[in-house]
Each structure stands twice: as structure tokens, then as C-alpha cells.
C-alpha positions in Angstrom: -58.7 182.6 46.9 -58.2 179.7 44.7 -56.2 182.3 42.0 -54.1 183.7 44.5 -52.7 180.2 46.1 -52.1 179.1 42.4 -50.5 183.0 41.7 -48.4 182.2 44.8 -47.5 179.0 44.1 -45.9 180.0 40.6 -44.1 182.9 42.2 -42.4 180.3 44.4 -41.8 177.6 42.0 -40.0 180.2 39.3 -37.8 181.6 41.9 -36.3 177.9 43.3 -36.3 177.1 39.3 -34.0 180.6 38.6 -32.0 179.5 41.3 -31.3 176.1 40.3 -30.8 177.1 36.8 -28.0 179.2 37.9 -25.7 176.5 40.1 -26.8 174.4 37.3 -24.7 176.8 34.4 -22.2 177.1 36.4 -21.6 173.8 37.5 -21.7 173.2 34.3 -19.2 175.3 32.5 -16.8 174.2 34.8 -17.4 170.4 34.2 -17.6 170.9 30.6 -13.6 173.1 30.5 -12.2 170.1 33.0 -13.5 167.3 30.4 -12.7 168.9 27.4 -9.2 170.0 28.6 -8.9 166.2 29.5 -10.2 165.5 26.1 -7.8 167.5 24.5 -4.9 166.3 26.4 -5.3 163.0 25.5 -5.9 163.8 22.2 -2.9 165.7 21.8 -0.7 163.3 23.5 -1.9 160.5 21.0 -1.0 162.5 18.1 2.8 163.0 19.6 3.0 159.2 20.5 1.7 158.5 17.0 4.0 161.3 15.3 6.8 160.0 17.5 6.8 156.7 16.3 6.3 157.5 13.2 9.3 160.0 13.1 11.3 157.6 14.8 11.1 155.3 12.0 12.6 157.2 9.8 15.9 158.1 12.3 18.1 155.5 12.3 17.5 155.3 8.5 20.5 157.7 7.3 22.8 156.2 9.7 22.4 152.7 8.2 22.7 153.6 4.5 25.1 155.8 4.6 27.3 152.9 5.6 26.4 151.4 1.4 29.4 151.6 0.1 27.8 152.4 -3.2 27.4 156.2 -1.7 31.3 156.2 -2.0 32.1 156.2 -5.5 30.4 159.8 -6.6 31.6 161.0 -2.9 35.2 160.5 -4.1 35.1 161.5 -7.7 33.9 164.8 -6.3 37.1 164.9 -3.9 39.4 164.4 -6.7 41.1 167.6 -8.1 40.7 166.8 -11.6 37.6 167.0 -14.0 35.3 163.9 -13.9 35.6 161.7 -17.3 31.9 160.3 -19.0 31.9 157.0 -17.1 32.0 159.3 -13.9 30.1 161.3 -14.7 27.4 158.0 -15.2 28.1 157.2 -11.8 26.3 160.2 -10.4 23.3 159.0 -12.1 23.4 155.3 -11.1 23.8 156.7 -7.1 20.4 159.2 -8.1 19.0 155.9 -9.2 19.7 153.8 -6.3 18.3 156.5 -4.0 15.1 156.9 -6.3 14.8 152.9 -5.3 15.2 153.9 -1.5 12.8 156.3 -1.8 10.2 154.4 -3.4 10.7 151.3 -0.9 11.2 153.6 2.6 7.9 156.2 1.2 10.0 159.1 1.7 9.7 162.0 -0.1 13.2 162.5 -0.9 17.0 161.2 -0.4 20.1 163.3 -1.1 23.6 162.7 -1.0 25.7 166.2 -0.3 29.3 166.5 -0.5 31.6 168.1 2.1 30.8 171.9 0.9 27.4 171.0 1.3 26.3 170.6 -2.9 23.6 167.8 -4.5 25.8 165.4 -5.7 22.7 162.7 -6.7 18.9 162.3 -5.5 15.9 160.5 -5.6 14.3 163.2 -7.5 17.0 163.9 -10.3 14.3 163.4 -12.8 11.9 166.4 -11.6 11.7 169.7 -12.6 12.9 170.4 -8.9 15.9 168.0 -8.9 18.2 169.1 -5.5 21.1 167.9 -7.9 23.0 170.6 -7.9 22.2 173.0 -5.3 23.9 173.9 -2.2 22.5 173.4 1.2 25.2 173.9 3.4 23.4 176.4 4.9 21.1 174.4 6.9 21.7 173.1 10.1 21.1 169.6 9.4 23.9 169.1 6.9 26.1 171.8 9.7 25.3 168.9 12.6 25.9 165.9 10.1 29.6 167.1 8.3 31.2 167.5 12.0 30.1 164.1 12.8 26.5 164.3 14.2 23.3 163.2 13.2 20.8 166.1 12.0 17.2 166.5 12.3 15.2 169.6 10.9 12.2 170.7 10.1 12.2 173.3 7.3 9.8 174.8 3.6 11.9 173.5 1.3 13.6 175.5 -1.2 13.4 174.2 -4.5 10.2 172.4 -3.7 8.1 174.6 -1.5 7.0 171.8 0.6 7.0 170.9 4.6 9.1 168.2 5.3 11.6 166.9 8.2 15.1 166.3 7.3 17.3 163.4 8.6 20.9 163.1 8.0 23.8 161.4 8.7 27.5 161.4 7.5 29.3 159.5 5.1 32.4 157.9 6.2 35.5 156.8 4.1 38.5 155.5 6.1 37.2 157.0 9.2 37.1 160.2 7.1 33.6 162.6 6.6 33.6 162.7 2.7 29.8 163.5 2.7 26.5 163.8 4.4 23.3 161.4 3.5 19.7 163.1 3.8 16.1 162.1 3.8 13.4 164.4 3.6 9.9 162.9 5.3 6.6 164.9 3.7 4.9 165.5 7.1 1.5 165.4 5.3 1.2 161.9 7.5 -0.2 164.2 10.3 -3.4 164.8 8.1 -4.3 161.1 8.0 -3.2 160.6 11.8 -5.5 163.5 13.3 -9.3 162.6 12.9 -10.9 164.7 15.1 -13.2 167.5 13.2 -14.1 169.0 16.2 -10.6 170.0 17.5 -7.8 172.0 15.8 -3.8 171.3 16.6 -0.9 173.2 15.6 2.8 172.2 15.7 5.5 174.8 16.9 9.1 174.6 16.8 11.2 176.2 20.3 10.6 179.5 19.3 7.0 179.0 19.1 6.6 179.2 14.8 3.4 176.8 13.8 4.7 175.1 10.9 1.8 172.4 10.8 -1.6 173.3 11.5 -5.4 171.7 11.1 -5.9 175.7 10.6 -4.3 176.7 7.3 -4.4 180.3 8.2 -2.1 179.9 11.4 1.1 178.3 9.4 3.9 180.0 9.3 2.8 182.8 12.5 4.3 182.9 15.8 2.2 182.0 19.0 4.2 185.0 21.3 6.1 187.5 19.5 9.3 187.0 18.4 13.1 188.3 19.6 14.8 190.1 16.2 17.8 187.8 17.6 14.9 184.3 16.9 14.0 186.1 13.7 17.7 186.3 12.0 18.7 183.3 13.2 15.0 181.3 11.0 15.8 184.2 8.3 19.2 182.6 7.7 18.3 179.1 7.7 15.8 179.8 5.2 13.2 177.1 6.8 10.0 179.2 6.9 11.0 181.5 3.2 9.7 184.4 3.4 7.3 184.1 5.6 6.5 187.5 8.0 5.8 185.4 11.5 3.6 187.4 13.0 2.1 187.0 16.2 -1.1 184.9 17.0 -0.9 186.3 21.1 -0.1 189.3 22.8 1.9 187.1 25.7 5.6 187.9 25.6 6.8 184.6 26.6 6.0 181.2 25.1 6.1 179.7 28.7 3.1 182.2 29.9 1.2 180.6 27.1 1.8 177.4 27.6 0.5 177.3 31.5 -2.7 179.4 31.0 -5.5 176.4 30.0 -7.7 179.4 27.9 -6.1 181.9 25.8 -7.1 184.4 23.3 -5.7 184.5 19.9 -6.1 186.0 16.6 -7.5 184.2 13.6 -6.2 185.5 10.5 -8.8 184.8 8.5 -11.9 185.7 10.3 -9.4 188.8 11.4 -10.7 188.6 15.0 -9.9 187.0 18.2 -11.5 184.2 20.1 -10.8 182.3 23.3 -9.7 178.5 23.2 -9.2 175.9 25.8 -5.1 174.9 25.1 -3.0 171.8 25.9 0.3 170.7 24.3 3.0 168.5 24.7 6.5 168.2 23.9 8.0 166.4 21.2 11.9 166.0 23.5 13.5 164.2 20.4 12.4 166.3 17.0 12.2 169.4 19.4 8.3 170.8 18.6 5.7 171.1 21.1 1.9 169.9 19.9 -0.9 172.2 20.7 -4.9 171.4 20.8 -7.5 174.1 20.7 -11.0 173.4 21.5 -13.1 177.1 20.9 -14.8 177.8 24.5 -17.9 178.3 22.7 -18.4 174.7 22.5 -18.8 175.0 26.8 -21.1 177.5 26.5 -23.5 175.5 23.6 -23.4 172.6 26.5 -24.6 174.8 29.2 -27.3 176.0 27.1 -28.1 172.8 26.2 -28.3 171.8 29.8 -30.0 174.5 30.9 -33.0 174.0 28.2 -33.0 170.3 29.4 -33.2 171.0 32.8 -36.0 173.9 32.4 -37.8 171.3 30.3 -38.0 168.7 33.0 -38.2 171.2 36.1 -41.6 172.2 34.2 -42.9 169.0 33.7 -42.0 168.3 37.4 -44.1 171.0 38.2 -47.0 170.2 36.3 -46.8 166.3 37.8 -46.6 168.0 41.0 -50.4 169.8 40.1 -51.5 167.0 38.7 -50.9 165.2 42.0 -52.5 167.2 43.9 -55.3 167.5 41.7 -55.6 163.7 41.5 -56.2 163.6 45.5 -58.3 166.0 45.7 -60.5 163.8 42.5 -60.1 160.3 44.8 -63.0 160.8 47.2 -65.5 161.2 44.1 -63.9 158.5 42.0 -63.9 155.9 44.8 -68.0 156.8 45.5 -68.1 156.1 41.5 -66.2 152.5 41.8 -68.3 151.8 44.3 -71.6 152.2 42.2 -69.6 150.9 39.1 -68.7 147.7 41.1 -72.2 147.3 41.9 -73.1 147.5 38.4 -69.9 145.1 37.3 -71.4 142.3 39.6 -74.7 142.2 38.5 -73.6 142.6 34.5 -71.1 139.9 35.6 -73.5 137.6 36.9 -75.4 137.7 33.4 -72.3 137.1 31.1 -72.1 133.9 33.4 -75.3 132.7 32.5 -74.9 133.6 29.1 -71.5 132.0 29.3 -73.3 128.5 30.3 -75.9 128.7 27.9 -73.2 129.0 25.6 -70.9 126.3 26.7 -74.2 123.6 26.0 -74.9 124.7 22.6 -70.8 123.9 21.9 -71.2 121.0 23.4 -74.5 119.9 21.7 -72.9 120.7 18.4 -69.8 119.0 19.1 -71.8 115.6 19.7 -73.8 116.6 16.3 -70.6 116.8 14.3 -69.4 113.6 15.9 -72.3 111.7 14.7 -72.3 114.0 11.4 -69.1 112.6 10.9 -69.5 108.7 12.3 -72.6 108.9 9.9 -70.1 109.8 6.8 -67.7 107.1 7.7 -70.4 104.7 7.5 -71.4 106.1 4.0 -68.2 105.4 2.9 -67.7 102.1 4.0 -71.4 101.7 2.7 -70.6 103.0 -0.5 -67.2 100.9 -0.5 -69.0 97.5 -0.1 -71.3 98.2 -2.7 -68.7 98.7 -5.1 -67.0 95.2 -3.8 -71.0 93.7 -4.2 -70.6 94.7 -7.8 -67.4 93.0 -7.7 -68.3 89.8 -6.5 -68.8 88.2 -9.6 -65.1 89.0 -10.3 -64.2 87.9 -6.9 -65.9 84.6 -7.1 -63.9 83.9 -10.4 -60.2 84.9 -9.1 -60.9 82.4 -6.5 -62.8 79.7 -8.6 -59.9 79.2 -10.8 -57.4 78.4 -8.2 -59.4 76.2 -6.2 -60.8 74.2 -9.1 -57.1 73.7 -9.9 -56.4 72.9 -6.3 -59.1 69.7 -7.1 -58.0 68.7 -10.1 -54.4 68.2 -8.1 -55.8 66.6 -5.4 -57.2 64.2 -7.6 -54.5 63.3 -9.8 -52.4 63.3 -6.9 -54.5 60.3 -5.2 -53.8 58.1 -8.5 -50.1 59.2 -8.5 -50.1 57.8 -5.1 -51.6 54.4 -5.8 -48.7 54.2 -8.7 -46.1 55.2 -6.3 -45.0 58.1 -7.8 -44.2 59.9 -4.7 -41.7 62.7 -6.6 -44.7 63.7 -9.1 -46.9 63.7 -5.7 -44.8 66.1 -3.8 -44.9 68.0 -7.4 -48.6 68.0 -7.1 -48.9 69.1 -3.3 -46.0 72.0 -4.4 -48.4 73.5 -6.6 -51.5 73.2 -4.2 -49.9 75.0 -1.4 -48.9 78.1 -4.1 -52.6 77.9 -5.4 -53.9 77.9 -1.5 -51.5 81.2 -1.2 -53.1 83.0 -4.1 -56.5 82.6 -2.9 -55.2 84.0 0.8 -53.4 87.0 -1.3 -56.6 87.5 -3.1 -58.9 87.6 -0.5 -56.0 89.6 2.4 -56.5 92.1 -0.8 -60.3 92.1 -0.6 -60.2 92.2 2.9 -57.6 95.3 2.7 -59.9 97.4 0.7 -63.2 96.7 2.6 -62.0 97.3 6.3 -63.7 100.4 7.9 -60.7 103.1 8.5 -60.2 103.9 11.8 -59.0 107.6 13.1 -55.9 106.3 14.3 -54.9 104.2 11.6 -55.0 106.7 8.8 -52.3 108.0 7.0 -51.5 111.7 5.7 -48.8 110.5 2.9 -49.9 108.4 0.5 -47.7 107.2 -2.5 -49.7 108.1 -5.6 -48.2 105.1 -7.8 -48.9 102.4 -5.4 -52.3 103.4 -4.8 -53.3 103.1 -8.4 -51.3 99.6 -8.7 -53.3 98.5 -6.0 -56.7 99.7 -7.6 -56.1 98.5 -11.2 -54.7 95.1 -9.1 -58.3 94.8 -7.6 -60.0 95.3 -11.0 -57.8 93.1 -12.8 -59.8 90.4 -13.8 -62.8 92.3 -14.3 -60.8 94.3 -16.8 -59.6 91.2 -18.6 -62.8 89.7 -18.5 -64.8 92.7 -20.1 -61.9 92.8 -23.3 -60.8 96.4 -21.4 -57.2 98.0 -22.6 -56.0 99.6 -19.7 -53.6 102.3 -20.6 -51.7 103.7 -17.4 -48.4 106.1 -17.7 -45.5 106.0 -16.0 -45.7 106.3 -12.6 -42.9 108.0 -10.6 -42.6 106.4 -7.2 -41.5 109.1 -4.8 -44.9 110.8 -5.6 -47.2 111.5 -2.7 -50.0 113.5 -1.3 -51.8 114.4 1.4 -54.4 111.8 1.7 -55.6 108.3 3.5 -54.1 105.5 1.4 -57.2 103.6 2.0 -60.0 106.2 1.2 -58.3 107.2 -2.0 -57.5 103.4 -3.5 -61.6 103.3 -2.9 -62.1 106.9 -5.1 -59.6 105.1 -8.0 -61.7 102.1 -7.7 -65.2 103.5 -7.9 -64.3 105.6 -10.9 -62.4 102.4 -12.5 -65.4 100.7 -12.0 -67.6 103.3 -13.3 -65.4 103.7 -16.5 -65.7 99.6 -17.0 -69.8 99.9 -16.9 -69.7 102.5 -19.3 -67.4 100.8 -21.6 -70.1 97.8 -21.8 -71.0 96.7 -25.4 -68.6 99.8 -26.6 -66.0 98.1 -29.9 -62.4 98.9 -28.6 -63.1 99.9 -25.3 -60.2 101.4 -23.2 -59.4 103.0 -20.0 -56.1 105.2 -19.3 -54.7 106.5 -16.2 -52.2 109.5 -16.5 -50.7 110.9 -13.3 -48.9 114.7 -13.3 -47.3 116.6 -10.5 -45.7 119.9 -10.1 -43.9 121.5 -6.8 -47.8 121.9 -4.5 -50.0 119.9 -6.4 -50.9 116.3 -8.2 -53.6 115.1 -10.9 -54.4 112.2 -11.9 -56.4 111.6 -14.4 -58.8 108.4 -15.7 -60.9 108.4 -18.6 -62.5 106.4 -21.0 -63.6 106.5 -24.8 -67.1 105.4 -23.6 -70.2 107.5 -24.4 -69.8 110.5 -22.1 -71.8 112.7 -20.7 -74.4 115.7 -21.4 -74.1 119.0 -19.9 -76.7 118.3 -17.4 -75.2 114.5 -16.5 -72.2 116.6 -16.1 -73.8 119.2 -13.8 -75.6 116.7 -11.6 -73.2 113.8 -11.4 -71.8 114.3 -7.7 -75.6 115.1 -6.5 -76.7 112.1 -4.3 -78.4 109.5 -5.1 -78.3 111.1 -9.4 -77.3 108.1 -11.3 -77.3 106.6 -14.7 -77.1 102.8 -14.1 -80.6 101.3 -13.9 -79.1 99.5 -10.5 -77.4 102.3 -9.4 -77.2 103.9 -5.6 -76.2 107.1 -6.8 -73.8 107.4 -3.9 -70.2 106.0 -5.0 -69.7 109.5 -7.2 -71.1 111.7 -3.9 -68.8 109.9 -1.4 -65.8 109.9 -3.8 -66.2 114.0 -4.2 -66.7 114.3 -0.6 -63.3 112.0 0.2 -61.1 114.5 -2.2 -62.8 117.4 -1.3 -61.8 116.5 2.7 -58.4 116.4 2.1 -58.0 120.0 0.4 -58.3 118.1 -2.6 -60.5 118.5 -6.2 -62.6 115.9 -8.0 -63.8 117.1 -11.3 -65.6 115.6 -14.9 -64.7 117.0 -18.2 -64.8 115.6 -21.9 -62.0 113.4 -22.8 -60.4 114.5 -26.1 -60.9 111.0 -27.6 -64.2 111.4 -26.9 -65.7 109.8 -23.3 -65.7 111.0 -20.1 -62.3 112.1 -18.5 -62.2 112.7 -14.2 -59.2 114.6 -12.5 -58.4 114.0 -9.4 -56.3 117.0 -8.0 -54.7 116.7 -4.5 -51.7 118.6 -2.5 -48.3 117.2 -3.2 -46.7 116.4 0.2 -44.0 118.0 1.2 -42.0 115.2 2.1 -41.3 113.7 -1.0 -38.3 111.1 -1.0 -36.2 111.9 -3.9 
């Protein structure tokens, strides 16, 4: 039973889609001649406005040079009975030289000046091998319209030249007297660059329905409707097609016939067979041609095909949805007793992904307070490790402030026998001096102060100035390095150098390995220390060594372990926190052998990006 309902249903469904197929061709042959007769239409119209204007540009040209009255002298000399002398003769060639100018300036293929019997008297192209100088064309009707006083337009093969062209003329006057006619020819190859349609062939006829301009070479110079002997002596004479036989393209007998059916059948020469083309023209009122546009009716009947596959294509798949529907309803009454068994089975899996989820959630939250007090227990390593550094410093410390105050007393006291001898300006003197000493001992311990506060989170800085950091770190070891006998070599130091670390926790790296580099330095005979800073576009090094005694391989290897050192008093811990400062921001800290011999560390740190210039 099944088969037959589905055998059934196909015989049903390919009958309404034979159906439909065939309004569907037909609707859309119909649609497809309307739109491209409208198509053409337009097309052709826009060529003739086009063509028109282009034509019309060159129209009132003969008319308004044949009033130079440099067209006049050559005219004349020809009137005159008697033979021309040299220097007249030379005035023929200046006139063929002025029209060459014309020419050239107007872009028209030739100008000619004809006197009254109709003969080349000078032309633009007197220098070619086809010169009109010379030859008569009183034969053709526009120098017949132009001598009696009219203006001439034609379209003819030229004779000498062999070329298409469309003649303008004009007459010359003298005294209110025709002594000549003026002509320009106008190559009509400018249709070529006007008509850009591939897709759509025109032609253009003159009255009696001769193409003489075609997209199709093989229709030029053939008649649309046969032609009257009467039409065919009258181009014959005129010479404006040659020789040219003009047969027929269509078997109508009148041009009008053709021109009202929309499809008509024609003959192409050169596939020597007919075919059927939609048609529309229009007429050209002043140069006298009609414009024709042929579209080949095949091009309808590759749409309809097109529209038929398109519309079998998605009558099909509409079919198949329309199974596929059904089939899907007749599936819902199993798959909603599955959901409900899968729903079941969601909740419960659900209900374990939550407590998974909370379990989860406490072991983030229990290593979230183990990094916090991971990370409070490094801060205070630092600061430990910091004020270790300043306990090894205190001897220095003491002396930086020792000096000023002991000066402070001796002022004080000389300033108390000063005062007994009245000497009040030597007083004030003394006091001057005791309030700059009191000042250096507040700098000295502010700087002190500076480099052992505990940094906070919120007051640290990303950009740190590379140059005043080290200033600041040699500034702290000053007297430490004077006392010890230490040369302290430093390079120069660009200041629009920074990186990417806490101004604070990188003055305490320079000072611990400043430090470091004065320890090992003790008892050594010239001892130095140099500081060399180098930066490139991401990265900056600075470098301190010494030309102490260096290390081994294995000092070398073990000298950021904690708690390795090689002082007797030693914490092992100022090396450690030092690596683990650089190495927090992106940073490097590294030992090698210094070329002088000693110990050479490089600090290596991301340049910041915001560099001041």
C-alpha cells in the first residue's frame, strides 16, 4: 500500500510540474521579446542621439569657413581665362595647407575646396598618394545641392580613397556670387567607439534601405528589401556604394513592411543561411538614415531554458521538502518519547556537573588565597633582602651623615664666640651654612628612606627611565665607592631610555649587584666597576661588571640558587630576589666573564614603547 500512495503521489506531482513548466516557457518568451525589444530600442535610440550630435557638430562647419576669405584667392585664379603664372600656381598649395591645418584641428578626415564645374582645386590631403586635387566630383549630389546655393550632406565610398565617410558642404561666395563649394569629409568609424554593446548588432541604412555601416561586416553594402532598377541607377550614378551588387538581406518588398514587423528573418551572408531577429530602428530626420538593432531570437529561447531548468530545479526540491515534512511528523511522536527520557537523563547529569562545578569553584578560590600569600610572602623577601643590603650599608650611611653634622658643631661653636665678639655678619654666615648642612643630611636620609619603603601595588610604575635609575643607584653607593678607592666607569646614558619595570624594584637589582661588585673588588690593586647601557627598537641591557676575581663554572651555575653564596656573612638571597625581580617583568638577569677579566652581569629588559624622543 505504502508503494502505491508514494507511485500515486509522483504521478500527481509530475503532471502539476509539466503543467507549470509550460505557462512558465511561455510566459517567459513573451517577457524576454518585450524586454529585449525595449532594450534594443533604447539602445538604438542612444546611438542616433549620440551619432546625431556628433554629426551635428560637424554641420555648421563648411558654412563658417567658407566665409575665409583665404578660400577666395585659388577660387578666382581658376575663374580667370588665362593660364595661372608660378606665384599662382603657389597659392593652390598654401590654401591645401591651410585646410590640412583645419583638418588636423576639427579631426576630420578630409577638407576640399571645388570649383564651379565641380574639380579639386586644394585639400587637406594634397600630400597622399590619394590627393582629391585634381579630380572631379561634380557628380555627386553634395557639391549639386551646394553650387545652387544649398548646403549638402551625403553619405558615400569614396572614390579615390575607398573609405565611408559623410560629406558636408557649403558654397563659396564672392560678391554675392557662387565661385565654389567647400567640403568636409567626416570618417564615420566614430560609430565603432560609440556602440559598446557585444551582445547586439546595428546597421545603418540610407532611404532606400542600403546598410552602409554595420557591427556585421558581411551586411555592408546589401539592401534590407529589394531594390526598384529606378533606386538602383539613381546609387549607380552617384557612385556612393562602387560597385557594390546590393542584394537583398529580406524577401519583404517594401522597407515600411520591415520596419513595423518587431521579428524578421534575414539572410546572413556569411553563415549563408537565415535566422530570425528581434528589430527596432529609428530615424536619423536630419542626415536622412534610419538605425536598426538586431538582437538573434535565440537569445529568448537560451532564457526560457534557463528558466525552465531553474524552476524544475526548485519544483524538485519543493517536492522533496514537502516528503521530508511529512516524514518529520510522522518521526515527532517517537522523538518527543526520546526527549523525554533524554531530559530525564540531562537533569540528573546536570545536577552532577553542578556539584562538580562547586567543588571546582573552592579549589580556585583556595589557590587564589595561596597565590596571594605566595606573592605577599615575595614582597616581603624583597623588602627583606632590600634592608639587608641598606644593613651592609650603614656603615656608609653613618659617615654621609657624620660629616655634615660634625660640621654643623663645629659651626655652632664658632658661631657662639662670634657672637660674644659681635660679629653678627660672620654669624649669620655661620647659621647660612648650618641650615645647607641640615638639608644634606634630610636629602641623604629622604634618599635612604626612598630606597627602603615597601612598594605598594598601586604605587608602582610600568616605565622606568633607565638613566635615572642608575644615577640614583651609583648616588646611593657614592661614598662607599669613594671610600673603598673604586673607579666607577659608567657610559653615556641617553635619557629618553625606558622599560617596562618598577622604578623602585630595579634601582634595588642595580644596587645589590653594585654592592656585590664593591665586596668583590676588596683588597683587589686598581679596582674598577663600569656600567654600559645599550638599547635597540624591543629590548635594553645594561650591563655592570668588575675586574675582580670572577667566578668558576660551578659559582656561575649556582649563583641565583637561594641562599648559595660566597661571602662568609652572606644571606644568599640578594642574587635570588634580584633574578626573580627581572625575570617578573619579562625581563633577563644573566652572569658571564667580563673580557677584562671579572665577573660581568646583563641585565636585559623590554624597551617601552613610549619612549619620548
Amino acid at each position: 500500500m505504502i508503494n502505491v500512495h508514494k507511485f500515486k503521489y509522483l504521478i500527481v506531482m509530475a503532471g502539476i510540474g509539466s503543467l507549470l513548466c509550460a505557462a512558465l516557457g511561455y510566459l517567459t518568451y513573451h517577457q524576454v521579446g518585450r524586454h529585449t525589444t525595449e532594450k534594443l530600442t533604447l539602445k538604438v535610440n542612444q546611438l542616433g542621439q549620440k551619432l546625431d550630435a556628433q554629426l551635428m557638430r560637424y554641420s555648421k562647419l563648411p558654412e563658417v569657413l567658407a566665409r575665409d576669405p583665404r578660400l577666395l584667392n585659388p577660387l578666382l585664379i581658376d575663374t580667370a581665362a588665362v593660364l595661372p603664372s608660378e606665384s599662382e600656381v603657389d597659392q593652390y598649395q598654401t590654401t591645401s595647407e591651410l585646410l590640412e591645418q583645419w583638418a588636423s584641428i576639427l579631426g576630420a578626415d578630409t577638407i576640399y575646396l571645388l570649383n564651379q564645374s565641380g574639380t579639386t582645386l586644394a585639400a587637406s590631403n594634397w600630400q597622399q598618394a590619394d590627393s582629391f586635387v585634381g579630380h572631379n566630383y561634380g557628380y555627386r549630389p553634395y557639391f549639386r545641392d551646394a553650387i545652387i546655393g544649398g548646403k549638402g550632406q551625403f553619405f558615400a565610398l569614396g572614390v579615390r580613397s575607398n573609405k565611408r565617410g559623410y560629406y558636408f558642404s557649403s558654397p563659396v561666395y564672392h560678391q554675392s556670387e557662387i565661385i565654389g563649394v567647400l567640403t568636409i569629409k567626416v570618417d564615420l568609424s566614430l560609430i565603432e567607439d560609440i556602440w559598446q554593446y557585444e551582445d547586439l548588432e546595428y546597421a545603418i541604412a540610407d532611404p532606400f534601405g542600403v546598410i552602409f555601416y554595420s557591427s556585421e561586416p558581411s551586411w555592408l553594402y546589401h539592401a534590407l528589401v529589394p531594390l526598384t532598377p529606378q533606386q538602383k541607377t539613381q546609387i549607380f550614378a552617384s557612385r556612393q556604394y562602387g560597385n557594390a551588387p546590393l542584394t537583398p538581406l529580406t524577401a519583404y518588398r517594401e522597407l515600411a513592411t520591415f520596419q513595423q514587423n518587431n521579428i524578421n528573418q534575414m539572410t546572413l551572408p556569411a553563415q549563408d543561411h537565415q535566422a530570425s531577429f528581434v528589430v527596432a530602428s529609428r530615424d536619423m530626420v536630419q542626415a536622412g538614415w534610419t538605425i536598426y538593432g538586431f538582437s538573434p531570437v535565440n537569445a529568448a529561447y537560451r532564457y526560457v531554458l534557463l528558466a525552465l531548468l531553474m524552476f524544475s530545479l526548485i519544483y524538485t526540491l519543493l517536492c522533496l521538502a514537502i516528503t521530508s515534512w511529512w516524514q518529520t511528523r510522522s518521526a515527532q511522536q517517537a522523538l518527543a518519547q526520546l526527549n523525554d527520557r533524554l531530559e530525564q537523563l540531562v537533569i540528573k547529569r546536570t545536577n552532577n556537573l553542578l556539584e562538580s562545578n562547586q567543588r571546582l569553584r573552592d579549589t580556585v578560590k583556595q589557590y587564589e588565597l595561596s597565590q596571594a600569600e605566595l606573592k605577599q610572602t615575595q614582597s616581603e623577601l624583597i623588602q627583606a633582602a632590600k634592608l639587608a643590603t641598606l644593613g651592609e650599608l650603614s656603615a656608609s650611611i653613618n659617615h654621609e651623615i657624620n660629616q655634615p653634622l660634625a660640621a654643623m658643631r663645629t659651626y655652632s661653636e664658632n658661631s657662639r664666640k662670634l657672637l660674644a665678639k659681635q660679629r653678627y655678619e660672620a654669624v649669620a654666615s655661620n647659621l647660612d651654612e648650618i641650615i645647607h648642612l641640615n638639608q644634606t643630611v634630610a636629602d641623604i636620609i629622604a634618599r635612604f628612606k626612598v630606597f627602603a619603603r615597601k612598594a605598594q601595588g598601586s604605587e608602582t610604575s610600568n616605565r622606568t627611565v633607565v638613566a635615572d635609575a642608575i644615577r640614583a643607584a651609583t648616588t646611593l653607593l657614592h661614598n662607599k665607592l669613594i671610600k673603598e678607592g673604586i673607579i666607577l666607569r659608567v657610559s653615556e646614558l641617553p635619557p629618553d631610555i625606558r622599560v617596562n619595570a618598577d622604578a623602585i624594584q630595579f634601582e634595588q637589582v642595580l644596587v645589590n649587584l653594585l654592592h656585590n661588585a664593591i665586596q668583590a673588588l676588596a683588597g683587589r690593586q686598581q679596582p674598577q666597576i663600569g656600567i654600559q647601557l645599550q638599547a635597540d627598537r624591543d629590548w635594553v641591557e645594561v650591563r655592570i661588571w668588575d675586574n675582580g676575581p670572577g667566578m668558576d663554572a660551578e659559582q656561575k651555575q649556582q649563583i641565583f640558587t637561594p641562599f648559595f653564596t660566597t661571602k662568609d656573612d652572606g644571606l644568599g638571597l640578594g642574587l635570588t630576589v634580584s633574578h626573580r625581580i627581572i625575570d617578573a617583568f619579562s625581563g633577563q638577569l644573566t652572569v658571564t666573564d667580563h673580557p677584562g677579566g671579572g665577573a660581568e652581569f646583563v641585565i636585559t629588559l623590554p624597551r617601552s614603547t613610549e619612549d619620548s624622543v
